[in-house]
C-alpha positions as semicolon CSV with decimal commas, in nm:
position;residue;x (nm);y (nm);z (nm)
1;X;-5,773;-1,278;-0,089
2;X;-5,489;-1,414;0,124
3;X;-5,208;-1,184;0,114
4;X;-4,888;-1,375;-0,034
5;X;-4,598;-1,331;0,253
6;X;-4,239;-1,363;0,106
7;X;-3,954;-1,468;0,382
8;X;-3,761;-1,190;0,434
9;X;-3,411;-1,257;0,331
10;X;-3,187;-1,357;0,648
11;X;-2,911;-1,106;0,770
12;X;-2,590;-1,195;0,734
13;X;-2,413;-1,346;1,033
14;X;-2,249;-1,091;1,274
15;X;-1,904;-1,164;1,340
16;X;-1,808;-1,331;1,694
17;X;-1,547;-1,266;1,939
18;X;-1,325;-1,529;1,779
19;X;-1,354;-1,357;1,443
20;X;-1,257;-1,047;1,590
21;X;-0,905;-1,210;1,696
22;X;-0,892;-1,345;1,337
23;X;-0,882;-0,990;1,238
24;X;-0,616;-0,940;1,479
25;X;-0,387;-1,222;1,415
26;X;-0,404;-1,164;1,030
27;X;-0,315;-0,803;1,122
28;X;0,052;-0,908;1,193
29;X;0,156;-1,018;0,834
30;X;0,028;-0,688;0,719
31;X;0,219;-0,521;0,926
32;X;0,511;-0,711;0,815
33;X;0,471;-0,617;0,478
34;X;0,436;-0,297;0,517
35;X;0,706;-0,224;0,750
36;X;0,927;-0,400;0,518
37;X;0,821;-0,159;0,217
38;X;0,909;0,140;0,444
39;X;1,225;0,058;0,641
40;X;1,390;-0,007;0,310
41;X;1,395;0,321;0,148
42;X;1,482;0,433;0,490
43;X;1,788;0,182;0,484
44;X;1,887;0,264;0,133
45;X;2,157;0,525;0,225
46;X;2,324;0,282;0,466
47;X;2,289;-0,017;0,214
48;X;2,463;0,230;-0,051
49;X;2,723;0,300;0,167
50;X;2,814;-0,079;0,270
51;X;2,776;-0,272;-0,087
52;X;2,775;0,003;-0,318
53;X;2,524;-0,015;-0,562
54;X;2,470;0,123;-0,855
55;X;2,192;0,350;-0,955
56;X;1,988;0,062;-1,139
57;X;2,104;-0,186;-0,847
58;X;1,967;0,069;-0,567
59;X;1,624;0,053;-0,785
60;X;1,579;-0,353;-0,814
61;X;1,711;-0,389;-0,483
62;X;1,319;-0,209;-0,380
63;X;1,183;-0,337;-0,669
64;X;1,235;-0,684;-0,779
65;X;1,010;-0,755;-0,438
66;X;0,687;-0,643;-0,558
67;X;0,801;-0,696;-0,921
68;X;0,780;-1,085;-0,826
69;X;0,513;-1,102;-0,557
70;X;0,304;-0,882;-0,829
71;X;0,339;-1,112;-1,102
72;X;0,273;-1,434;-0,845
73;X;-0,027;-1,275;-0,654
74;X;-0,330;-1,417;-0,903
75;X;-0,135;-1,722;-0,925
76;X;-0,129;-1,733;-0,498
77;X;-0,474;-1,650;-0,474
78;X;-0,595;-1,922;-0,726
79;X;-0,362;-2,186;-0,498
80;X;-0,554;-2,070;-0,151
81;X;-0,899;-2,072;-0,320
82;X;-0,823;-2,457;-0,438
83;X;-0,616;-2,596;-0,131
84;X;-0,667;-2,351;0,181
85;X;-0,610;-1,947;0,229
86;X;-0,485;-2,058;0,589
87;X;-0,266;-2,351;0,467
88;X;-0,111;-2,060;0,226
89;X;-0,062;-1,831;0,465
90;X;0,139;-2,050;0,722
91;X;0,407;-2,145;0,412
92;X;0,423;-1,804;0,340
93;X;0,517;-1,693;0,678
94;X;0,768;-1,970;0,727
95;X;0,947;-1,889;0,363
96;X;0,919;-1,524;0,463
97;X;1,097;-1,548;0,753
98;X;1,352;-1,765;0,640
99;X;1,467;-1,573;0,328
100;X;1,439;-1,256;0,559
101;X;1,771;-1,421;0,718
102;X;1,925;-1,479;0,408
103;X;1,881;-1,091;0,300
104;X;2,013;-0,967;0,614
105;X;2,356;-1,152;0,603
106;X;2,353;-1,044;0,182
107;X;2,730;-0,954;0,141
108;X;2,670;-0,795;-0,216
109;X;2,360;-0,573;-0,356
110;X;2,320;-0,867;-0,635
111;X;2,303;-1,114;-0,327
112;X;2,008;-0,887;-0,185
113;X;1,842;-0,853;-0,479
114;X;1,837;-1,235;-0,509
115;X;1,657;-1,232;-0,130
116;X;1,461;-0,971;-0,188
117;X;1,301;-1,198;-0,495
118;X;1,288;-1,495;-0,235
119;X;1,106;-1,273;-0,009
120;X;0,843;-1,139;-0,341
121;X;0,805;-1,549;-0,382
122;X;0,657;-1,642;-0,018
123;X;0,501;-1,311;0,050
124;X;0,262;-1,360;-0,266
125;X;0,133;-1,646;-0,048
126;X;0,116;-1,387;0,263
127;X;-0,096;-1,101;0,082
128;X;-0,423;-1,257;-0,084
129;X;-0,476;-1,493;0,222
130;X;-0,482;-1,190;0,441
131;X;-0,754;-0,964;0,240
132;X;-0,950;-1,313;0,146
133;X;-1,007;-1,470;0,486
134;X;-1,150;-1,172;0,605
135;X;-1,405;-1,135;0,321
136;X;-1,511;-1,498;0,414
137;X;-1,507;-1,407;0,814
138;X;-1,699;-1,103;0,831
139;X;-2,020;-1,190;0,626
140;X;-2,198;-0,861;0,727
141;X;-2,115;-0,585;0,487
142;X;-2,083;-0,309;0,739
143;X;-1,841;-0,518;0,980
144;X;-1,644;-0,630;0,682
145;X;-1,594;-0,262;0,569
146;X;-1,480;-0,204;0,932
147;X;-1,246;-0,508;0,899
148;X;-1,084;-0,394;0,565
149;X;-1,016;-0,051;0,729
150;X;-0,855;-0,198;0,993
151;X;-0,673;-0,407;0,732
152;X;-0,565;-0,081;0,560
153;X;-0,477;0,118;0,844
154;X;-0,239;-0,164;0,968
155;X;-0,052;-0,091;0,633
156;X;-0,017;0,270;0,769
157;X;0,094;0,184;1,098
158;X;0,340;-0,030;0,960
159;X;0,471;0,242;0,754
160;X;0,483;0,437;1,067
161;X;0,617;0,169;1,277
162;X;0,918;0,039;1,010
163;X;1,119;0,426;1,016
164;X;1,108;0,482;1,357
165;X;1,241;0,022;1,462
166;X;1,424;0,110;1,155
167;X;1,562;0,387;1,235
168;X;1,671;0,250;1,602
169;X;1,840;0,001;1,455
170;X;2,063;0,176;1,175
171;X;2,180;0,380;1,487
172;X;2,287;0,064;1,659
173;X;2,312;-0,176;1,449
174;X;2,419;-0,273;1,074
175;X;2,169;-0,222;0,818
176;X;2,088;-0,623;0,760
177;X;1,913;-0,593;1,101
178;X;1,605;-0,398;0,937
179;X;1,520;-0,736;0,768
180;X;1,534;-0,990;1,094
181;X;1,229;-0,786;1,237
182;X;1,037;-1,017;1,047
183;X;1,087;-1,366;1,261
184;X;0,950;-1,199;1,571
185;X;0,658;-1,087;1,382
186;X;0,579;-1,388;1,204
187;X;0,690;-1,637;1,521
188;X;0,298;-1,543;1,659
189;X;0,111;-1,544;1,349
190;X;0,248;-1,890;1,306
191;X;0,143;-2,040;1,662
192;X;-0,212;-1,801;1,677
193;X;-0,322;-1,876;1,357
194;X;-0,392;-2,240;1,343
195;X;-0,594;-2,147;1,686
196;X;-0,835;-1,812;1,572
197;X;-0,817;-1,837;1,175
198;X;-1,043;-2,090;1,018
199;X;-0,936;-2,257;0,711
200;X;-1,165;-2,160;0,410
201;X;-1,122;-2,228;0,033
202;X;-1,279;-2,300;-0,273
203;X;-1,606;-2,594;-0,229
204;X;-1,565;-2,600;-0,620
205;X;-1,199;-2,576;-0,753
206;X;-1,091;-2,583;-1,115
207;X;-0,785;-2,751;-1,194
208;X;-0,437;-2,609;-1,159
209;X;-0,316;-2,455;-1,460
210;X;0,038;-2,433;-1,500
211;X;-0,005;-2,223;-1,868
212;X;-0,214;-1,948;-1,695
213;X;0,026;-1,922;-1,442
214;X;0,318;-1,898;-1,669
215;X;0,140;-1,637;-1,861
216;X;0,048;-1,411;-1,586
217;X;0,442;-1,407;-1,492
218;X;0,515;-1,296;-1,858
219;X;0,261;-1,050;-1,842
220;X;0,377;-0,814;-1,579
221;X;0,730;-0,884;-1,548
222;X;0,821;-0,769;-1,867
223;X;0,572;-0,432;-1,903
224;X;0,750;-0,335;-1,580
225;X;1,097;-0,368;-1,700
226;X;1,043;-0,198;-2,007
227;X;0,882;0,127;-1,809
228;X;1,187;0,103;-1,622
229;X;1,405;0,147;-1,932
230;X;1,185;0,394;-2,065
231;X;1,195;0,567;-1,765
232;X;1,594;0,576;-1,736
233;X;1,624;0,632;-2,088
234;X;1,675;0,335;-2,229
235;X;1,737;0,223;-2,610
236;X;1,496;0,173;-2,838
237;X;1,504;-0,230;-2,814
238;X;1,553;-0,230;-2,453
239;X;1,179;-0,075;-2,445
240;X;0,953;-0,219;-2,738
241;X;1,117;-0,607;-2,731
242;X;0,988;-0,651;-2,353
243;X;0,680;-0,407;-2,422
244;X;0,590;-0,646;-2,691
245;X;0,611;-0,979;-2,514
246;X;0,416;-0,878;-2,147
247;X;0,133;-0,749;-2,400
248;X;0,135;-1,081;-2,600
249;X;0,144;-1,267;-2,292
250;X;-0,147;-1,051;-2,168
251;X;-0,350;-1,088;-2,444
252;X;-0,266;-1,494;-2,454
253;X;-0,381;-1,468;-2,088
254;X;-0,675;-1,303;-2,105
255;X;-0,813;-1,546;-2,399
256;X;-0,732;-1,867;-2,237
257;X;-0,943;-1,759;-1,942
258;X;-1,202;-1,644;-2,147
259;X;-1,203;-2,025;-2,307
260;X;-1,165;-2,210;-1,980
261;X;-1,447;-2,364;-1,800
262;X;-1,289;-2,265;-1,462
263;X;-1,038;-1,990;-1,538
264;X;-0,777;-1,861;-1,279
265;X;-0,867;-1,503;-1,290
266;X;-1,251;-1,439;-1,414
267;X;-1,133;-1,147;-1,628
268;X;-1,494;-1,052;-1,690
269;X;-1,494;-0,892;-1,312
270;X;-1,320;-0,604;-1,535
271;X;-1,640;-0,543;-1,729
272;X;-1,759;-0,426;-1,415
273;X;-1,684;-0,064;-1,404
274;X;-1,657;-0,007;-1,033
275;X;-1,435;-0,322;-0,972
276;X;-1,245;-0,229;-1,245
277;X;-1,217;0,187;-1,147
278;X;-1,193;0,097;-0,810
279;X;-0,881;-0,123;-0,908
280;X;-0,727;0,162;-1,108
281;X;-0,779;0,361;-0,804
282;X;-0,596;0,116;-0,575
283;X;-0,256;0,122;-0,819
284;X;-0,289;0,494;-0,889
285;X;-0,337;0,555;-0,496
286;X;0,017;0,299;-0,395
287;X;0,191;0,450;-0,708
288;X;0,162;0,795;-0,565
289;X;0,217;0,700;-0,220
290;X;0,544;0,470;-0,255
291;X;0,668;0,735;-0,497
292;X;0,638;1,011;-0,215
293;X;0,819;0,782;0,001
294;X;1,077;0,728;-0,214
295;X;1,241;1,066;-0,204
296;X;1,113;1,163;0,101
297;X;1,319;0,991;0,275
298;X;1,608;1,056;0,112
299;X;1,532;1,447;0,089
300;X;1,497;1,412;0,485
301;X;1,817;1,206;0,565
302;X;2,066;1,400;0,273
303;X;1,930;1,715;0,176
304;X;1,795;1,808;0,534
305;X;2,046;1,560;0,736
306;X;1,810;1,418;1,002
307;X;1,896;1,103;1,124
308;X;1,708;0,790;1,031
309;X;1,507;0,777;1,361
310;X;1,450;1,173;1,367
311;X;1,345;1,122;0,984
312;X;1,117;0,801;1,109
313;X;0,976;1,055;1,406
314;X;0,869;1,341;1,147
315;X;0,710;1,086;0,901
316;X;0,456;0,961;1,217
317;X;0,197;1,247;1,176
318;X;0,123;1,225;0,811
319;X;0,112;0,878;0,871
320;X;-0,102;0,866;1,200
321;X;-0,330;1,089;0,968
322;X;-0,345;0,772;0,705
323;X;-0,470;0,516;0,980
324;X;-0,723;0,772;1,086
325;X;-0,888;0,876;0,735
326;X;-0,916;0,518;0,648
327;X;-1,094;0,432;0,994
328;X;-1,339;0,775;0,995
329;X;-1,443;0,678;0,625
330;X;-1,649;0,347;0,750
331;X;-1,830;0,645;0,914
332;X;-1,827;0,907;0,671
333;X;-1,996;0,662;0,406
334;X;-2,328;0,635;0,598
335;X;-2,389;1,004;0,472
336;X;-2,161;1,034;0,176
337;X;-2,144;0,825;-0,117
338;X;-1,847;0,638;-0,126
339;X;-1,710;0,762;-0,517
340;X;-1,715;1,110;-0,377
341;X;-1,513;1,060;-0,046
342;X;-1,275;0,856;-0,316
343;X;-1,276;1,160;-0,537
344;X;-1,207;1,399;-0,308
345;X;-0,908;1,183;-0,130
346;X;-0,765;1,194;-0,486
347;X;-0,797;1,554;-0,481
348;X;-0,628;1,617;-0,142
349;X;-0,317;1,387;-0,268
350;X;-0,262;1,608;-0,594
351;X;-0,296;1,869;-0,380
352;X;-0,020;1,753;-0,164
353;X;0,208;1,702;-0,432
354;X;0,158;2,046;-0,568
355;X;0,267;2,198;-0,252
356;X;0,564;1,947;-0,262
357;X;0,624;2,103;-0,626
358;X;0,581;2,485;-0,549
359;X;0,842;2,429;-0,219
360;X;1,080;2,178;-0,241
361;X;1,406;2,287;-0,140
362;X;1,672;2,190;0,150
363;X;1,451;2,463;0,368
364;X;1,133;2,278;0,277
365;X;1,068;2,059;0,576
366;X;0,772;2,194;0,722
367;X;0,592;2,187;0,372
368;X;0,755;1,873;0,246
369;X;0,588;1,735;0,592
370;X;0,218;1,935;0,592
371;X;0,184;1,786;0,226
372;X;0,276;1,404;0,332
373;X;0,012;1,458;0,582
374;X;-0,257;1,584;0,293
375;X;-0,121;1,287;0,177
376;X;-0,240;1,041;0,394
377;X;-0,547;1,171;0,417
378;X;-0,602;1,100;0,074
379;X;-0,468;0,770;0,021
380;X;-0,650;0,636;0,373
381;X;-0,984;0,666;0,205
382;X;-0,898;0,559;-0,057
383;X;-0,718;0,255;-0,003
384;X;-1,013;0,121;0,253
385;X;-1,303;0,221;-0,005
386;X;-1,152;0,066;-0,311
387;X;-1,008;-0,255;-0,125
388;X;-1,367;-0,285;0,002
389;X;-1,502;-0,236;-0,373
390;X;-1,297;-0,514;-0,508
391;X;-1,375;-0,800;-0,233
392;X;-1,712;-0,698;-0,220
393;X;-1,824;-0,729;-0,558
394;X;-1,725;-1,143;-0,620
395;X;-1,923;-1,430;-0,430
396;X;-1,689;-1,510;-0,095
397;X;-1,563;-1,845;-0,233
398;X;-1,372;-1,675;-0,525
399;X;-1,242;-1,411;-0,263
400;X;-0,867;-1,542;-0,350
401;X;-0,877;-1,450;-0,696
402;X;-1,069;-1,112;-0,608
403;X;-0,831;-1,046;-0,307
404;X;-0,523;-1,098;-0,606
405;X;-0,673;-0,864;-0,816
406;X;-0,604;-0,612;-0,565
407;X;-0,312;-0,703;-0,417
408;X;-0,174;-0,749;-0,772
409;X;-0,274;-0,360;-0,810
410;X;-0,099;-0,242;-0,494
411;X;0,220;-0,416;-0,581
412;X;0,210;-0,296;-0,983
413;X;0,151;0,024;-0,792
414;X;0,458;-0,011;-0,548
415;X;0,657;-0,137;-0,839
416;X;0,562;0,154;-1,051
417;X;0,606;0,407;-0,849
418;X;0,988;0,374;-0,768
419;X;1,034;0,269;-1,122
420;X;0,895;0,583;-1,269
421;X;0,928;0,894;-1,043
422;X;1,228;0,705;-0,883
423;X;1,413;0,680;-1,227
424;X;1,277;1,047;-1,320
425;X;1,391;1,158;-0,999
426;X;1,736;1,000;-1,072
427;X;1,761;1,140;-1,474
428;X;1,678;1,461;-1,338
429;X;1,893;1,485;-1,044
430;X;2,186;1,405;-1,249
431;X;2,082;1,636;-1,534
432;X;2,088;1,891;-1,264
433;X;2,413;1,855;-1,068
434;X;2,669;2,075;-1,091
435;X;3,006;1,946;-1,022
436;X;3,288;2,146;-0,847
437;X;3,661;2,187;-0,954
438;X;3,865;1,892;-0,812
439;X;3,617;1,625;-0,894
440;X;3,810;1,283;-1,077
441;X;3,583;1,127;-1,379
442;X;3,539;0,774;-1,146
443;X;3,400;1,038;-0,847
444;X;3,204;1,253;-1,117
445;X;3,065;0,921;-1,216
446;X;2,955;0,807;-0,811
447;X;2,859;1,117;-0,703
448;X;2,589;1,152;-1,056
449;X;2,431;0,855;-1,063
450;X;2,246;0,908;-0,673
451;X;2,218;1,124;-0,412
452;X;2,362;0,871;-0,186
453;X;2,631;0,827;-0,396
454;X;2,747;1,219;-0,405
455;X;2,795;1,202;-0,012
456;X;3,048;0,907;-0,047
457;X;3,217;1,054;-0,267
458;X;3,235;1,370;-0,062
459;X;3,417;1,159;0,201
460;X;3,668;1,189;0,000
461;X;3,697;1,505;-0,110
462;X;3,868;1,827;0,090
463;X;3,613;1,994;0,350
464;X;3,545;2,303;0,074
465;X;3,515;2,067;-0,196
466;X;3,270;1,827;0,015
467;X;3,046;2,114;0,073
468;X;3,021;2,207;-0,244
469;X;2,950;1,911;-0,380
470;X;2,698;1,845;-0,132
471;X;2,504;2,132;-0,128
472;X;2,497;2,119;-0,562
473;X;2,369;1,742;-0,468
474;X;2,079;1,854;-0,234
475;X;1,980;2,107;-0,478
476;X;1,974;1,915;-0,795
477;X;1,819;1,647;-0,621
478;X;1,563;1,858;-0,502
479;X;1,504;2,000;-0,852
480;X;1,409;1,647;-0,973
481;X;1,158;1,566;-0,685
482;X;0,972;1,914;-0,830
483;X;0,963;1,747;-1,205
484;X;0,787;1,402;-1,015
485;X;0,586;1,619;-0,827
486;X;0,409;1,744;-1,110
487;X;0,387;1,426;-1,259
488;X;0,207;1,289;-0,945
489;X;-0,037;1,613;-0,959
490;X;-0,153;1,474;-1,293
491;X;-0,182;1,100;-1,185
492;X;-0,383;1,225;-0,880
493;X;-0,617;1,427;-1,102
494;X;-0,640;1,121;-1,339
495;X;-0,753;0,868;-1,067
496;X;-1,008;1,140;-0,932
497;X;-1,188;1,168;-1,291
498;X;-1,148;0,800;-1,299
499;X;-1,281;0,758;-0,942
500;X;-1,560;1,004;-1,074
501;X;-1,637;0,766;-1,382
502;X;-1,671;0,438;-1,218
503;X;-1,719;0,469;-0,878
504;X;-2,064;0,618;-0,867
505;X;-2,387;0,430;-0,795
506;X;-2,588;0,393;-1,125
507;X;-2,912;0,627;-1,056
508;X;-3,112;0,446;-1,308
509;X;-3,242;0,088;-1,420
510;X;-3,007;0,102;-1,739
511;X;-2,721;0,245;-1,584
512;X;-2,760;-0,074;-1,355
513;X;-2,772;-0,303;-1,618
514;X;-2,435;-0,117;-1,807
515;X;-2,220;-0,131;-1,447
516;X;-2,298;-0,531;-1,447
């Protein structure tokens, strides 16, 4: 008998030197983004100072960006699927830039919230395009996990890069100036772009559907706002009313994608178990790293009283250690199965916030510093392994809509983060602060409702006075960032069981067919 001979099945094409500068030129809007989330919180005291905020004004000024870009990413990623991921990415980058103008010159904190929702608008377009053009550029799976951990570590180094230019230029120059770093950045991507990025999208496009858009908007925007009430103790109504509607919405959104021939999102990707853990992973991981850099900044600049740029300097390490863990993972995975380098990253960031917990104090800087470093570790490997999950697991022409998914998940995570522990943090601080003789109800008010807001008032105040308030402000603020500590050891040791779950390869025939 003539043996039958099967072709074997082709490899995937490697990637070329071209693609390579793809990778390099999509690198910069990364970097943009991420600076921008970083340089921020670092620019928060000055921005207090100059328009005054209030407590709840000092939160949506961080969060209405990644409140809106969240609740536009699926919609985004749809839009460069059907009519070009590159096309996208070029209006996103002009927009981005532009409004990053308008937010510098913002005379009030409402006017800056405004930009800062401008800026959530174009840089939904920036974000999918990004994570989607590479999973249609690098075709072979190893390269593409390489790719993706580039991806992620250039959200690291922009985290590194945005304290220490930030910090430079709140010594020299106003705080607005944080925000024009963006037109250099975004100046190259729009001339390089057209030249190394190819244009890829959808060959089979459903319609645009307006409903499904305007659904996923109501779905997220009001779950977040009514976490943010709970969170700050809100009324009853002020919680449930909002609650009610994003679920409604959700549910209404789910359904009508179930029903539609060509649906925006394929919500049956969450069926899946690993895309679906994977993506839990990816919020849990942002929510406990944007929520670390939410008070440690502050805890460096006004409990310790570094400077921005020495604060920017002392954050590099942990941060260095970020880039590096997601980079030596692409490695590590050859050997050890991705859910358990995932599960133990998870491990190493509770454990980071439970040294944060056991020795936060004004003397705490070494610790405070070791455990954003444990950190880093944590979230790097994560953050590569779960991004890689997500775009991995959908056929490359619905990479837009895959690529949202997670985007969607590190923005909800962003969001949530300074929503939650930041408005814990704040509850607690104020719970906690102890207010010396001398102190008028309008400076009682200030100096309670932020940390920022107890130094300007101690301008004010005689030297004696000052330090006392200060020192009562540094403590109590301190005593807040242990209660969010502990509430990020939990989350940690929630995404590691869930990591456990989900992330696993099935080790039989039926556990195959149940992960599908």
């Amino acid at each position: 008998m003539t043996a039958v001979v099967f072709p074997a099945t082709p490899a995937p094409p490697r990637a070329t030197v071209r693609d390579w500068g793809a990778l390099a030129v999509l690198m910069l809007p990364v970097l943009l983004v991420s600076i921008d989330g970083t340089v921020l919180g670092f620019a928060l005291p000055s921005i207090a100072a100059t328009l005054g905020p209030t407590a709840a004004q000092q939160l949506w000024i961080i969060d209405v960006y990644p409140l809106v870009l969240a609740g536009l990413l699926v919609s985004m990623g749809s839009l460069g699927d059907r009519f070009g991921r590159r096309r996208l990415l070029l209006l996103g980058a002009t927009g981005f830039a532009a409004m990053s103008v308008v937010a510098a010159y913002s005379p009030t904190a409402v006017a800056l919230i405004a930009a800062r929702a401008g800026l959530g608008f174009f840089g939904a377009m920036l974000m999918p395009s990004t994570l989607s053009l590479l999973r249609n550029i690098f075709a072979d799976p190893q390269q593409r996990r390489l790719a993706i951990a580039v991806w992620a570590s250039f959200f690291a180094a922009g985290a590194a890069l945005g304290p220490i230019v930030g910090g430079f230029l709140l010594e020299h120059f106003w705080w607005g100036s944080v925000f024009l770093m963006a037109v250099p950045v975004l100046i190259p991507l729009l001339v390089l772009a057209p030249i190394f990025v190819p244009e890829s999208r959808d060959p089979n496009p459903g319609r645009i559907d307006p409903v499904s858009i305007a659904l996923s908007l109501l779905a997220l925007t009001p779950i977040v706002y009514a976490v943010k009430s709970l969170a700050k103790g809100g009324d009853v109504l002020s919680v449930v009313l909002p609650l009610a509607v994003g679920v409604v919405a959700t549910a209404l959104f789910i359904r009508r994608q179930l029903h539609r021939p060509d649906p925006m999102l394929d919500v049956r990707l969450f069926t899946n178990r690993r895309f679906s853990g994977a993506v839990a992973v990816n919020l849990l991981s942002v929510f406990s790293l944007v929520g670390f850099m939410f008070f440690v900044s502050q805890h460096l600049q006004l409990v310790v009283g570094m400077s921005p740029m020495d604060a920017g300097w002392a954050l590099v390490p942990g941060l260095i250690t970020m880039m590096v863990a997601g980079l030596y993972v692409v490695r590590a995975v050859r050997w050890i199965a991705p859910s358990t380098v995932v599960v133990w990253g998870m491990l190493a960031s509770a454990a980071a916030y439970a040294v944060v917990a056991a020795f936060a104090s004004p003397e705490s800087t070494l610790a405070v510093l070791i455990a954003f470093a444990m950190l880093g570790v944590g979230i790097g490997a994560a953050e590569t392994l779960s991004n890689d999950m997500i775009v991995s697991s959908v056929p490359a022409e619905k990479a837009g809509a895959a690529s949202a998914v997670s985007e969607t998940a590190y923005e909800l995570g962003s969001v949530l983060g300074t929503a939650v522990l930041g408005s814990i943090l704040a509850g607690a601080y104020a719970a906690n602060l102890v207010l010396p003789a001398g102190v008028t109800g309008a400076q009682a008010d200030t100096a309670a409702e932020t940390l920022a807001g107890a130094h300007h008032t101690a301008a004010q105040l005689p030297a004696d006075t000052a330090a006392a308030l200060i020192d009562s402000a540094g403590h109590a603020f301190d005593a807040g960032v242990t209660v969010t500590s502990a509430i990020g050891v939990g989350l940690m040791l929630v995404a590691a069981w869930i990591a456990h779950r989900t992330l696993r390869e099935p080790s039989s025939s039926a556990e195959r067919t149940a992960a599908q």
